[in-house]
C-alpha positions as CSV (number, residue, x, y, z in Angstrom):
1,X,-45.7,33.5,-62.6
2,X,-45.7,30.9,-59.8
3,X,-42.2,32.4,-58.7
4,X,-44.1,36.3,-58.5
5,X,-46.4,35.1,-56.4
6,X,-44.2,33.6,-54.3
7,X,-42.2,36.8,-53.5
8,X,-45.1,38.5,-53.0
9,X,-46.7,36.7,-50.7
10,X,-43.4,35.7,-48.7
11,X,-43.1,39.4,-48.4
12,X,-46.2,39.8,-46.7
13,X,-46.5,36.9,-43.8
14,X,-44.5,35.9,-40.8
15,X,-44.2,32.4,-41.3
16,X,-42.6,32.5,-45.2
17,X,-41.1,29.0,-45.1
18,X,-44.7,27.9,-44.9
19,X,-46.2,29.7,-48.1
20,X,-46.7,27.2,-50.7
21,X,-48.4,27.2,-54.3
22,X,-50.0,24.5,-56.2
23,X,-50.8,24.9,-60.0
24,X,-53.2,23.4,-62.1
25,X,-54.4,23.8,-65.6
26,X,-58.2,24.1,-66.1
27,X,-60.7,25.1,-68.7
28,X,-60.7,28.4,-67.0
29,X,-57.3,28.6,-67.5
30,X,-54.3,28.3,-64.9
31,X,-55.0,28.3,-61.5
32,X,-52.3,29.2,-58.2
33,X,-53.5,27.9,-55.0
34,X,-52.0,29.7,-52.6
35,X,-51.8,28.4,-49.0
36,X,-50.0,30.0,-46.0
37,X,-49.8,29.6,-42.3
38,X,-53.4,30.3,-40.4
39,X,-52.3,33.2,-39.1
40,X,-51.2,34.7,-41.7
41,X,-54.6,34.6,-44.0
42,X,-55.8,38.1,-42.7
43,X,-52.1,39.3,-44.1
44,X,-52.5,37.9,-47.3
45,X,-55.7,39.0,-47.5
46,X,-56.0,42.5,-46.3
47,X,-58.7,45.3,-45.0
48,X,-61.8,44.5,-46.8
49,X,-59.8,42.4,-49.5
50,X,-57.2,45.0,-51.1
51,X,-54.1,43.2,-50.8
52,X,-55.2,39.9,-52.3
53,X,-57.3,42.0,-55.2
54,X,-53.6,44.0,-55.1
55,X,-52.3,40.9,-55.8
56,X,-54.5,39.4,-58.3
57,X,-54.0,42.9,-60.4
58,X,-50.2,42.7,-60.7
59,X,-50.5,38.6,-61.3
60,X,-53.3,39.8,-64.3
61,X,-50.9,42.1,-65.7
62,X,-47.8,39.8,-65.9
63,X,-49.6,37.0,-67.8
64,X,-50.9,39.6,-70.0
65,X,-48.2,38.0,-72.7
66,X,-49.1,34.3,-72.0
67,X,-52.8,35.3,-73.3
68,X,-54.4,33.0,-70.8
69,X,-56.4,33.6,-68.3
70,X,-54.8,33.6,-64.4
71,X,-56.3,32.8,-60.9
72,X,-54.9,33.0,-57.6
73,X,-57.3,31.3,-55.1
74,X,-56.1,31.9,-50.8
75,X,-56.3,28.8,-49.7
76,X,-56.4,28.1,-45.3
């Protein structure tokens, strides 16, 4: 999962050798902290939120085997 994210979001910013992902296991499930270069948060983000919610979709879908629950928080 962590290594999806990573493609994605490397695909989207101009500085990719500065995306980074820390993982941690909660009650809630597992959580993917994803932090990128300050100028790149509005291109991670997107227009009123799409890509990011984009991105949480396909992230949902690919743990749908794993049965737990999956959270990407932006991080800036």
């Amino acid at each position: 999962m962590k290594e999806l994210i990573l493609v994605i979001a490397k695909a989207l910013v101009d500085h990719p050798e500065q995306v980074q992902i820390n993982v941690k296991d909660d009650d809630r499930g597992t959580i993917y902290e994803l932090s990128v270069h300050p100028e790149d948060i509005g291109k991670i983000i997107g227009k009123q939120g799409r890509i990011a919610k984009a991105m949480r979709t396909v992230v949902t879908s690919a743990s749908v085997k794993s049965q737990k629950r999956v959270i990407v928080d932006i991080m800036s």
